[in-house]
TILOLUM-48240 format. One record per atom (N, C-alpha, C): residue in one letter; z, y, x. Coordinates in steps of 0.05 Angstrom, whole numbers, padded with zeros to 5 digits, always signed. Atoms other than C-alpha are relative to their C-alpha. Layout:
N
aZYX
...
***
This chain:
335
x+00000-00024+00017
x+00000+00000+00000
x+00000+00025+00018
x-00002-00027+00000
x-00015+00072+00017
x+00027+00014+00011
x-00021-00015-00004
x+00047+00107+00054
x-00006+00025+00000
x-00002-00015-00010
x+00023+00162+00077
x-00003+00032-00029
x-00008-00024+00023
x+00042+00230+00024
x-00035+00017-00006
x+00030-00011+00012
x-00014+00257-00019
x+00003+00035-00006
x+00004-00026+00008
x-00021+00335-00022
x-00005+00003-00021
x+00005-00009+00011
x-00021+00366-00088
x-00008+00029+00001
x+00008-00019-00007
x-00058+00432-00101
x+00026+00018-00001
x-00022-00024-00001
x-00015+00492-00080
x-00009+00023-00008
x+00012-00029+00011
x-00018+00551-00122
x-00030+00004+00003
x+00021+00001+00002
x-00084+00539-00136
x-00020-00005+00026
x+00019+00001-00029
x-00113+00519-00062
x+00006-00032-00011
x+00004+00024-00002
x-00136+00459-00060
x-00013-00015+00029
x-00003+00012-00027
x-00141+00411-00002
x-00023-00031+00000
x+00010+00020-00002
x-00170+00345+00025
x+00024-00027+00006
x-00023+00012-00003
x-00102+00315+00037
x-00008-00038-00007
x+00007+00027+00008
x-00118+00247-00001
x-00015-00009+00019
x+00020+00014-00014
x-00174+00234+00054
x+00013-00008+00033
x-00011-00009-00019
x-00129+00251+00115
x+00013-00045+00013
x-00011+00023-00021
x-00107+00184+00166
x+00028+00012+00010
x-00027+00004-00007
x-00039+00177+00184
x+00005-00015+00025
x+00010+00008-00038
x-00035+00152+00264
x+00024-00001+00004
x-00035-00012-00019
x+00032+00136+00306
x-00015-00004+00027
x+00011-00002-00025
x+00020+00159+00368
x+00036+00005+00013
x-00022+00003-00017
x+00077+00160+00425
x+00007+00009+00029
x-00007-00008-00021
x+00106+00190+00484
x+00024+00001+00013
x-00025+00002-00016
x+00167+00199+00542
x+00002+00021+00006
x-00014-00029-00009
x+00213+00253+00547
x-00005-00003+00032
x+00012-00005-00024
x+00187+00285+00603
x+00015+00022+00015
x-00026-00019-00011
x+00228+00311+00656
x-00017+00028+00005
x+00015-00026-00006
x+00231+00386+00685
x-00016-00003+00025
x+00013+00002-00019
x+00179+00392+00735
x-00006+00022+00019
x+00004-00019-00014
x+00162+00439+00790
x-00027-00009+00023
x+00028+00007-00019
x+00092+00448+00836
x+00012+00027+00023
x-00002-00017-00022
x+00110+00469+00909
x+00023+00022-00001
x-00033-00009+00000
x+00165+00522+00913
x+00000+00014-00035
x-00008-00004+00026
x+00215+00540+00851
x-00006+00032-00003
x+00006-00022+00004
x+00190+00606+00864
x-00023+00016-00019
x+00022-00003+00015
x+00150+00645+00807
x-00006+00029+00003
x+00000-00028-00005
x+00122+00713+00827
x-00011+00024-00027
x+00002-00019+00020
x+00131+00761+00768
x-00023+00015-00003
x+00028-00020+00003
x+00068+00809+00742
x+00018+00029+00011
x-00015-00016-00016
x+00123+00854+00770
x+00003+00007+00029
x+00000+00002-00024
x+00110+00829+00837
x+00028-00013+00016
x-00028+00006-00015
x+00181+00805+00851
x-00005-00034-00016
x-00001+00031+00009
x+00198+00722+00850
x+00032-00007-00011
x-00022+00013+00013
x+00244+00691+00807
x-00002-00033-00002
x-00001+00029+00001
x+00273+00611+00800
x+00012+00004-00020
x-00007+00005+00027
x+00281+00599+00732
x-00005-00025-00008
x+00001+00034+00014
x+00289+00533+00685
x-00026+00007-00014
x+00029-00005+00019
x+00211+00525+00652
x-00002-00026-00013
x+00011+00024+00028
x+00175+00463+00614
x+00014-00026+00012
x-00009+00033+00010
x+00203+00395+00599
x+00034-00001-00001
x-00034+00012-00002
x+00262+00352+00596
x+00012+00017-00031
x-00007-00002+00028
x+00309+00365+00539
x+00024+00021-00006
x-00009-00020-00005
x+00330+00436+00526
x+00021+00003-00025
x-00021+00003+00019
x+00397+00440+00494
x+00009+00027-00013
x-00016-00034+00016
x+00419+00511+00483
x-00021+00019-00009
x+00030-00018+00017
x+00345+00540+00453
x-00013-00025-00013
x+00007+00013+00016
x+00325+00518+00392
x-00017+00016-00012
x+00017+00000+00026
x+00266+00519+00332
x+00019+00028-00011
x-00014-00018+00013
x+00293+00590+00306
x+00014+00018+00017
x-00011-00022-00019
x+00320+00624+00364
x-00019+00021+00006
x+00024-00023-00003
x+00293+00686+00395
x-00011-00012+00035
x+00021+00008-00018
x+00240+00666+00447
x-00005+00024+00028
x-00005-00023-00023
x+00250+00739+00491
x+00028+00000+00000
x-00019-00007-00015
x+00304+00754+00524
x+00018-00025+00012
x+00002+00026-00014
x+00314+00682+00559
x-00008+00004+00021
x-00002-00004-00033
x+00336+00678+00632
x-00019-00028-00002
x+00016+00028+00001
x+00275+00618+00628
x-00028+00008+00005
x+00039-00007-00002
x+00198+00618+00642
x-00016-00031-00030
x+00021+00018+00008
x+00152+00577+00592
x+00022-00021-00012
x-00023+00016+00012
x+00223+00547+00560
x-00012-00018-00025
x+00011+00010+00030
x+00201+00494+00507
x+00029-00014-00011
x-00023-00002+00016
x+00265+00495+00454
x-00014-00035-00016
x+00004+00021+00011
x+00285+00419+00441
x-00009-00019+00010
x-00002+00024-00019
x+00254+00359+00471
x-00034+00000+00005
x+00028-00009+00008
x+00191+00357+00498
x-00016-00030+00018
x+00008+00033+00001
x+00141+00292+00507
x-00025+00007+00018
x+00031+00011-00004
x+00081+00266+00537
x-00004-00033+00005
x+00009+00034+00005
x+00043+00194+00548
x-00006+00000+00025
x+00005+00009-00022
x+00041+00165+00612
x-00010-00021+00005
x+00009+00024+00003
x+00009+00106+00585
x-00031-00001+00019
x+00025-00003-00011
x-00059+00095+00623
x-00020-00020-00020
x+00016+00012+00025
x-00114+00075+00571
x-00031+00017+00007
x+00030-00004-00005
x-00197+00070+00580
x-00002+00011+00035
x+00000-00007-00035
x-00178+00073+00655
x+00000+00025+00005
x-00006-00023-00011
x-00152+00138+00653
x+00025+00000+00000
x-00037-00008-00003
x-00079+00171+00673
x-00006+00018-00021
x-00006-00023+00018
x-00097+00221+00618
x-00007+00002-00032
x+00001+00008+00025
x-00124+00199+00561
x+00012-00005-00030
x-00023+00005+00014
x-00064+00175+00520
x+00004+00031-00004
x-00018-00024+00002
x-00033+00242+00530
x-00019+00024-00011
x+00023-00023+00010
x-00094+00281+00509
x-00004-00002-00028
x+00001+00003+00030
x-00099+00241+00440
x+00029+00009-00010
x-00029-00010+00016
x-00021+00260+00435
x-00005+00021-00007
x-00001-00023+00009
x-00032+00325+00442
x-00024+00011-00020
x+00016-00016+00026
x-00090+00336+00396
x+00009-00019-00038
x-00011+00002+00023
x-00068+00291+00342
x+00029+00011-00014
x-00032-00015+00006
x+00005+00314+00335
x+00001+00027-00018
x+00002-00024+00013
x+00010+00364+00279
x+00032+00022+00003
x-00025-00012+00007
x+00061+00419+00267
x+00012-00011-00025
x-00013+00019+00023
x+00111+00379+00219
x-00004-00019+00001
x+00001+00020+00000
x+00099+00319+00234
x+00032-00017+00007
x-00019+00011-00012
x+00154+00274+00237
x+00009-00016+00028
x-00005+00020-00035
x+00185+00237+00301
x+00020-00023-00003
x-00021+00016-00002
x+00234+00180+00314
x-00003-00019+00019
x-00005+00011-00032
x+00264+00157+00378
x+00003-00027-00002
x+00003+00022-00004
x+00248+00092+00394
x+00003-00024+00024
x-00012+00015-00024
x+00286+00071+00460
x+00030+00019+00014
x-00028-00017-00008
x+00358+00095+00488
x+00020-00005-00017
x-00027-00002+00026
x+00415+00104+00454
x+00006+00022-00023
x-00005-00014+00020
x+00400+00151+00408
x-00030-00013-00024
x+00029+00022+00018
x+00335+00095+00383
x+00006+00006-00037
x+00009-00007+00027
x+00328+00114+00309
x+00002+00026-00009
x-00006-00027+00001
x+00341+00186+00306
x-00030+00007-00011
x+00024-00008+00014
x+00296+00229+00265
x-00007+00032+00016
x-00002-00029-00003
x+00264+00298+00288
x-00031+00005-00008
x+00021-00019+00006
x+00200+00341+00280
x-00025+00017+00013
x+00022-00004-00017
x+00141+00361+00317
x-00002+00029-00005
x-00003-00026-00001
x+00152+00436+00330
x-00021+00015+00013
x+00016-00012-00012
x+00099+00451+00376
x-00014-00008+00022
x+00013+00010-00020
x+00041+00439+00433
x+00006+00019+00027
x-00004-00025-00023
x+00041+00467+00503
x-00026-00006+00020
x+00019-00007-00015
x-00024+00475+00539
x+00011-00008+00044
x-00008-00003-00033
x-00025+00469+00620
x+00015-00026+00008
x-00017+00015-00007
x+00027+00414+00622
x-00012-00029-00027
x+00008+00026+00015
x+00003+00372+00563
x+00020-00004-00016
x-00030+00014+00006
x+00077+00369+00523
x-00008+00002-00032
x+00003-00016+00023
x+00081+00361+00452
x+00034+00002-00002
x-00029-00006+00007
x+00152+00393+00429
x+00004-00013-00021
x-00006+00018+00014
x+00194+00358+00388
x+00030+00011-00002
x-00027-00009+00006
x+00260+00381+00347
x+00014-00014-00004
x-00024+00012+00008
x+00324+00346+00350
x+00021+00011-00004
x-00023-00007+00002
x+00389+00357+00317
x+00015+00002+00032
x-00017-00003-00026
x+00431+00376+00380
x+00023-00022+00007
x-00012+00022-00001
x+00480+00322+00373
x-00024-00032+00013
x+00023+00012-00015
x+00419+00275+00379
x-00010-00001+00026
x+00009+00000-00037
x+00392+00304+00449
x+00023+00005+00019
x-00022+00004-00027
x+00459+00302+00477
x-00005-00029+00018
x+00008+00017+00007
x+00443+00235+00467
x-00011-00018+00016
x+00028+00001-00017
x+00378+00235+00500
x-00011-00005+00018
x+00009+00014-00020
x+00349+00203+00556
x-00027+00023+00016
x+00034-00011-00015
x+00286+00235+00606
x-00011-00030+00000
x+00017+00034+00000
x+00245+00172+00594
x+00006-00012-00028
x+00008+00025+00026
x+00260+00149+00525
x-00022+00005-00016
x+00020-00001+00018
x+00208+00135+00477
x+00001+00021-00026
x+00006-00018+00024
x+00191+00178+00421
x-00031+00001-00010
x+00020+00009+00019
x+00142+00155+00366
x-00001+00028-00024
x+00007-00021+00017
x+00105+00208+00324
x-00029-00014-00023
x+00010-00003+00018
x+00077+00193+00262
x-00028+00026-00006
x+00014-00023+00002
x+00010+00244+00264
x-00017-00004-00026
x+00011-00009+00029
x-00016+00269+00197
x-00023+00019-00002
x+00008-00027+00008
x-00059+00330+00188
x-00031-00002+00013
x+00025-00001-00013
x-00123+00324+00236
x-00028-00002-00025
x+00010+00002+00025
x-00180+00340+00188
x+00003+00006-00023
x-00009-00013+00021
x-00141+00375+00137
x-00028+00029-00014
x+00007-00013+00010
x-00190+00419+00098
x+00008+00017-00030
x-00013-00016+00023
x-00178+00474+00058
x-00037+00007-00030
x+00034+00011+00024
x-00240+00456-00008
x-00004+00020-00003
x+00017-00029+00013
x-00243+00526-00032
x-00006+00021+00026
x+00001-00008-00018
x-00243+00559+00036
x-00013-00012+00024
x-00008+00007-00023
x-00288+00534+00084
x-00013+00012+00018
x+00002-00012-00025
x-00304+00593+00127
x+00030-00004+00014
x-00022-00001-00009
x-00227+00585+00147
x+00004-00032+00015
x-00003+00033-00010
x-00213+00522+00191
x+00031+00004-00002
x-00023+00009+00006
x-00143+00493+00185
x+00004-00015+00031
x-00012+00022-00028
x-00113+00460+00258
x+00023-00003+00000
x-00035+00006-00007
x-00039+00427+00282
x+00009+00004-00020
x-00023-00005+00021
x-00016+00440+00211
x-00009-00033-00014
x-00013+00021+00016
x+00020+00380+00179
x-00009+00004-00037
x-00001-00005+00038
x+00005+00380+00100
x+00030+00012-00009
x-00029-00005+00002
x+00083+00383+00098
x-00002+00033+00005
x-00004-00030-00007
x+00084+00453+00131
x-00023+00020-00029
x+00012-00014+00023
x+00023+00479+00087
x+00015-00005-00028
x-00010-00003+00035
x+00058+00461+00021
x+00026+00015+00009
x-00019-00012-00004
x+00117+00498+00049
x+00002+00026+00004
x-00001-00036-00015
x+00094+00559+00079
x+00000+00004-00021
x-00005-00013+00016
x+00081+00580+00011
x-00036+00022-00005
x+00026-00005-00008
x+00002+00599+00026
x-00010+00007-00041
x+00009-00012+00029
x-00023+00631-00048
x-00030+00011+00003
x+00026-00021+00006
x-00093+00654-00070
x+00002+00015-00022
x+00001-00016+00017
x-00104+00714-00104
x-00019+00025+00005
x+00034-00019+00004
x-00171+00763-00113
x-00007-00010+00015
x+00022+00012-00015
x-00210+00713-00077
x+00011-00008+00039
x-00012+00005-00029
x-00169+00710-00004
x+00029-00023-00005
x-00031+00026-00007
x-00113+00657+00025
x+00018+00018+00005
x-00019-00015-00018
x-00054+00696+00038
x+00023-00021+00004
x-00022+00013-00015
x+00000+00671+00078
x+00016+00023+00020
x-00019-00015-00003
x+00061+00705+00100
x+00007-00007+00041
x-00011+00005-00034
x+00079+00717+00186
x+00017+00019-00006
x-00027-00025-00001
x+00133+00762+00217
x-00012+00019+00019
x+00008-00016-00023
x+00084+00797+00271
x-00035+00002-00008
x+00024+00001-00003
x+00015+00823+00279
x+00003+00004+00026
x-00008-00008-00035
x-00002+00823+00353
x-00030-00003+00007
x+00036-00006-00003
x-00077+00846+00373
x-00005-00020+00020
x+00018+00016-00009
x-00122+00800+00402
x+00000+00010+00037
x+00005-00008-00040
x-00127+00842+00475
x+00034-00007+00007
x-00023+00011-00021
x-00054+00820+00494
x+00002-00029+00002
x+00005+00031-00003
x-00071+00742+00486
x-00005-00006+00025
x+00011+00003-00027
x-00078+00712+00554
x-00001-00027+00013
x+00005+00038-00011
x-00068+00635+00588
x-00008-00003-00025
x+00009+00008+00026
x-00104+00593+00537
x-00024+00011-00004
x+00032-00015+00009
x-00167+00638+00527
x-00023-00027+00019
x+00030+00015-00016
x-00235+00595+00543
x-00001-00036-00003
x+00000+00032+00010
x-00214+00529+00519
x-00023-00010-00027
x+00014+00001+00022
x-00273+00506+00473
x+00004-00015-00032
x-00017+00004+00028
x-00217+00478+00419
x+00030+00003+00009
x-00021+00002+00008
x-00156+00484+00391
x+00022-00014-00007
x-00019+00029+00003
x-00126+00419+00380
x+00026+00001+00023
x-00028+00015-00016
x-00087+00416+00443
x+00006+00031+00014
x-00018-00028-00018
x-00036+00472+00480
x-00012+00017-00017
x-00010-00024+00021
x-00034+00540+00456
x-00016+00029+00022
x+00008-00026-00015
x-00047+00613+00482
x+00017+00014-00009
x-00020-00024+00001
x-00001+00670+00507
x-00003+00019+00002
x+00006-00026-00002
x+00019+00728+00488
x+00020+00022+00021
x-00011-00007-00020
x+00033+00780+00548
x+00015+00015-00010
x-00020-00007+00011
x+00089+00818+00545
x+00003+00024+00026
x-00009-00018-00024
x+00079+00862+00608
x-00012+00031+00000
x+00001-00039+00002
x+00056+00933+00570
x+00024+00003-00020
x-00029-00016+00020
x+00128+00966+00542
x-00014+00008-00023
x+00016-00007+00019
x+00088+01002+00495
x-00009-00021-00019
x+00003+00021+00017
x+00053+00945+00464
x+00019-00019-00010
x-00026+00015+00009
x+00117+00908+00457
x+00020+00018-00026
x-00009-00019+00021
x+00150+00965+00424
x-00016-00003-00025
x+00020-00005+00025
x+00097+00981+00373
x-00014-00024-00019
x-00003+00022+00012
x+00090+00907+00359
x+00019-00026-00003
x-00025+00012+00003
x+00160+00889+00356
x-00003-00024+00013
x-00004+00030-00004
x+00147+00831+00400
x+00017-00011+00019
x-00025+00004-00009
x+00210+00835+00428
x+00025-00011-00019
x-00014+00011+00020
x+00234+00802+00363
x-00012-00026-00002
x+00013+00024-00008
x+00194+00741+00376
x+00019-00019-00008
x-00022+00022+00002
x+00236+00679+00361
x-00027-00030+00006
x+00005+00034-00001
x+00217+00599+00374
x-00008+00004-00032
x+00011+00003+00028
x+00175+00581+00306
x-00011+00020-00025
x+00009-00019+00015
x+00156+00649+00284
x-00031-00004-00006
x+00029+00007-00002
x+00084+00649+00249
x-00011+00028+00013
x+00007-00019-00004
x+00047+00700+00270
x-00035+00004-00007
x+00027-00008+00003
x-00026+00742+00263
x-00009+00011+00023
x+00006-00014-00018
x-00067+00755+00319
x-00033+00008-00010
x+00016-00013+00011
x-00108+00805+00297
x-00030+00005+00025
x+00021-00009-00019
x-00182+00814+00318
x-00016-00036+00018
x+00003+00014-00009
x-00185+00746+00342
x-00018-00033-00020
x+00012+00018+00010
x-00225+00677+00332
x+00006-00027+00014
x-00004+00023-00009
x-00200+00611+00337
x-00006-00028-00011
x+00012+00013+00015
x-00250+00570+00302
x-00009-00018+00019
x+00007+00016-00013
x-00285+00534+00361
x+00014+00008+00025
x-00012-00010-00026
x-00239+00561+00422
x+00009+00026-00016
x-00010-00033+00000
x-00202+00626+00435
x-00010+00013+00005
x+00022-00021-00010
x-00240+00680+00438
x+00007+00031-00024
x-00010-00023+00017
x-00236+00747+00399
x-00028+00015-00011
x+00026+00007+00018
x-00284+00767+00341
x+00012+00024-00020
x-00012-00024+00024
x-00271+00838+00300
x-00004-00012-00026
x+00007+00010+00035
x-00268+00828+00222
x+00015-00037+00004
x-00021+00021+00005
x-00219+00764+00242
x+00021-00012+00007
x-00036-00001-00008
x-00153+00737+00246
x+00005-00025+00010
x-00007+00023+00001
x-00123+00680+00273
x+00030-00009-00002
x-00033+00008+00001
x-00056+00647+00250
x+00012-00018+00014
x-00008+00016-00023
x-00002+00614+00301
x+00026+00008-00002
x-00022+00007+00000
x+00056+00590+00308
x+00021+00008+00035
x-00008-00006-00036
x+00103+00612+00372
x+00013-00025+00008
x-00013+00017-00006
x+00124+00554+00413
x+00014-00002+00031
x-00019+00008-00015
x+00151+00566+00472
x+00003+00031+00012
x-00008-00028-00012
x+00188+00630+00513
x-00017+00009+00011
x+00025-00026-00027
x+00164+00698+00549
x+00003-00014+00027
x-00001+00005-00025
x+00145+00688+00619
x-00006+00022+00018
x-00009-00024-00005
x+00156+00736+00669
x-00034-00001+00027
x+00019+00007-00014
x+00086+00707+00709
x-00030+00024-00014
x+00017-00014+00013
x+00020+00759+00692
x-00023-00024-00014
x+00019+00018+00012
x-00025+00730+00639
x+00011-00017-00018
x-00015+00021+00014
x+00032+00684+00609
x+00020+00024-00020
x-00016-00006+00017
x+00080+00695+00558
x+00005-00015-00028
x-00013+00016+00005
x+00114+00674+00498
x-00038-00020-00015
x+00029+00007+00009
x+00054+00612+00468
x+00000-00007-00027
x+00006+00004+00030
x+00022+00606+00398
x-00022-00019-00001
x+00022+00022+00015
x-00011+00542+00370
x-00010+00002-00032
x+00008-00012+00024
x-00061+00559+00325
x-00005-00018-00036
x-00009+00012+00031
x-00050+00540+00244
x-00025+00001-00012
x+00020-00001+00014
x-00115+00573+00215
x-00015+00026+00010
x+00022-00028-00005
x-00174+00624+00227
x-00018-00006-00014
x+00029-00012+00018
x-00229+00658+00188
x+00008+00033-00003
x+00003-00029+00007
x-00253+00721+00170
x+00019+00018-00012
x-00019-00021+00005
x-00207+00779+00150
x-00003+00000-00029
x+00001+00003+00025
x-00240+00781+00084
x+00003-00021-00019
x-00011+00013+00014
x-00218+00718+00067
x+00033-00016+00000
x-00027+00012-00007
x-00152+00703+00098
x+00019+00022+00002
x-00018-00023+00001
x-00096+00755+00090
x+00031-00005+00019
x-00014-00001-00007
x-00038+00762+00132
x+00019+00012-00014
x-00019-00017+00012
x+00025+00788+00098
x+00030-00001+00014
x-00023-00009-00015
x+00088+00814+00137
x+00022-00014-00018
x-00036+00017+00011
x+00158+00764+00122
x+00008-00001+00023
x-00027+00003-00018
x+00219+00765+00173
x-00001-00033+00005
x-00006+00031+00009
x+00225+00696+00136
x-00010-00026+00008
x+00027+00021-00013
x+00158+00665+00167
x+00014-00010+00012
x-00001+00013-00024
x+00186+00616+00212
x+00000-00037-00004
x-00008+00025+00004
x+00188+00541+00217
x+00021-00017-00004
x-00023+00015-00003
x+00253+00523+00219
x+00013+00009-00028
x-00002+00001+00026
x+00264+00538+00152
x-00018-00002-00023
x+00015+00007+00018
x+00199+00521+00118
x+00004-00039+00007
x-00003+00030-00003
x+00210+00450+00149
x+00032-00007-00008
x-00034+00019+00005
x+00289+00445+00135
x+00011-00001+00022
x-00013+00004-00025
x+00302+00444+00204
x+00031+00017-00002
x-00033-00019+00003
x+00362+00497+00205
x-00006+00030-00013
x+00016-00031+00016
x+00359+00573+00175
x+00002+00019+00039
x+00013-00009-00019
x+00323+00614+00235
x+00027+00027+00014
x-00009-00016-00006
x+00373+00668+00273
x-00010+00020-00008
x+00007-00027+00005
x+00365+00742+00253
x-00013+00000+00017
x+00006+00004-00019
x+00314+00767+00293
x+00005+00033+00009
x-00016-00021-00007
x+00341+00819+00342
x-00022+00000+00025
x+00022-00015-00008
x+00300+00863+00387
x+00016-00003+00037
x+00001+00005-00028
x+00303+00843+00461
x-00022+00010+00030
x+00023-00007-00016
x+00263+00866+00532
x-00008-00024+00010
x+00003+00018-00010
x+00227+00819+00568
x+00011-00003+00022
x-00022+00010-00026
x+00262+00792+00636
x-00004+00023+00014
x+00010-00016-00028
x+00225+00840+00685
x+00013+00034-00010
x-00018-00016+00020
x+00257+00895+00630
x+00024+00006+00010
x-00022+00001+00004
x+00318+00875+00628
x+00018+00008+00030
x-00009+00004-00022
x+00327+00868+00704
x+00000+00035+00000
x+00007-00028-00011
x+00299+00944+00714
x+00027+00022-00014
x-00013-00015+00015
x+00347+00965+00655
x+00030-00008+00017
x-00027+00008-00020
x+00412+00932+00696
x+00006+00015+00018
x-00006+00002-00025
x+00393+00949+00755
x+00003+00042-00002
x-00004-00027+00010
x+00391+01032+00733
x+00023+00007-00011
x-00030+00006+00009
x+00453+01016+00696
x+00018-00004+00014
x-00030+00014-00022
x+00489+00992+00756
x+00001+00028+00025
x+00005-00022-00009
x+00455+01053+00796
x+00012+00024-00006
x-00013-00029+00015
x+00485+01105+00746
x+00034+00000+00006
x-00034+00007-00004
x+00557+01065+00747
x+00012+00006+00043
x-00007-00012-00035
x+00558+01078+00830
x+00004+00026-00001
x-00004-00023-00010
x+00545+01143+00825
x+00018+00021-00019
x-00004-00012+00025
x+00588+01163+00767
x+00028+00016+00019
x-00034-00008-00010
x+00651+01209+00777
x+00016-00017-00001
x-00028+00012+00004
x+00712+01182+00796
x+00021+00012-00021
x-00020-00021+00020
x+00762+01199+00736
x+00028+00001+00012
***
């Protein structure tokens, strides 16, 4: 019999859901890694050693804020790949993880001592190959670097029937009946917490799809950060990057938008910053962006309710703001 969950129409959008394959695909918590020294030379010009991708990050989670993290390229929660070698490659396996794996998809650990645990497929990461994966924190205390973790993948192929200048990617059916996605005078609207223009997008551009890893957004003009609050950033925020096209690759296309999910922290490296895996794109005139706080994943999936989101600098910021701060306190009167 049939397991796998049938999409009904949402507020009048209608889907292909019934046609959709259901796949378990599988991977190993994958430790933190480092290439050559722990040194990372800031777009600032100065080097910092910070904690970055893998292994199983306990104190940032699905709903936190994603700036202001002493971290580079931090992926909040547990994060996977396949080391299996299949069609005589080392990479293969890990390539179908990462393109089948949707956002929402379910997970469950399947070696260690925490073997039946349930969690959630939160997000991809480009460069490294990881897909993220949310566990209750009790759970990844738990947690092993090397245990198994089996993912259930859903969504690949999801079409949206009445829309199909708009492509649909990495979204779970689960998440679309959640976000809350409505038609009305002829457009999809769906609700983010940011617009953020297409010229600050950066790693990620030139990939000729979308399926796997993500693209970041920089964080190294003050100005642009200001004026697009993306110093309120959080882990699982949706977002709109305006101007942009992410129908066959990244690339940027006036008259369109593309929607994405944030999945992992700012980085203090030029060109990087925090990354968004893309949900949906099409034309402006048929896809609407609408401003919610509320957008985030970790409360359209159930995961936990998302932190307020509070207005932070990026690292290279924060340092400059200290270090002027500690400048002023030297030279202050003695009382």
């Amino acid at each position: 019999m049939r397991e796998a969950p049938i999409l009904p129409p949402i507020r009048g959008l209608r889907t292909n859901a019934e046609e959709l394959v259901m796949i378990s695909i599988a991977g190993e918590v994958a430790p933190p890694t480092e290439r050559g020294s722990p040194w990372r030379i800031g777009y600032d010009g100065r080097p910092r050693a910070l904690p970055g991708t893998g292994g199983i990050v306990l104190s940032h989670r699905v709903g936190d804020a994603c700036v202001g993290v002493a971290g580079d390229h931090v992926e909040p929660g547990v994060s996977i790949r396949s080391e299996r070698r299949a069609l005589g490659s080392a990479d293969a396996a890990n390539q179908a993880l990462q393109s089948l794996a949707c956002i929402g998809n379910h997970a469950v650990v399947t070696s260690g001592p925490a073997a039946g645990a349930r969690g959630v497929v939160t997000g991809k990461h480009g460069g490294v190959d990881y897909v993220i994966i949310d566990f209750p924190v009790e759970t990844m205390r738990r947690m092993r670097v090397g245990d198994q973790v089996q993912v259930w993948a859903y969504g690949m192929g999801l079409r949206l029937r009445d829309f199909p200048d708009i492509s649909i990617w990495n979204c779970s059916p689960r998440l679309l009946s959640r976000w809350g996605a409505r038609v009305r005078d002829g457009r999809l609207k769906v609700a983010v917490t940011h617009h953020v223009p297409a010229r600050v997008m950066g790693s990620g551009l030139g990939r000729n799809n979308v399926h796997r890893g993500d693209y970041d957004i920089q964080l190294s003009d003050p100005s642009v950060v200001r004026r697009h609050r993306l110093g309120t950033l959080r882990f699982g925020d949706i977002v709109a990057i305006d101007e942009a096209e992410n129908r066959y690759g990244r690339s940027s296309l006036h008259g369109h938008v593309a929607i994405g999910v944030v999945v992992h922290s700012e980085s203090t490296v030029a060109g990087h910053g925090p990354g968004v895996v893309t949900l949906l794109s099409g034309p402006k005139a048929l896809l609407q962006p609408e401003l919610d706080t509320g957008a985030n994943i970790a409360a359209y999936l159930g995961i936990r309710k998302p932190r307020p989101p509070r207005d932070a600098l990026p690292l290279p910021a924060r340092e400059l703001r200290d270090k002027r701060a500690a400048r002023r306190g030297l030279h202050a009167p003695a009382s």
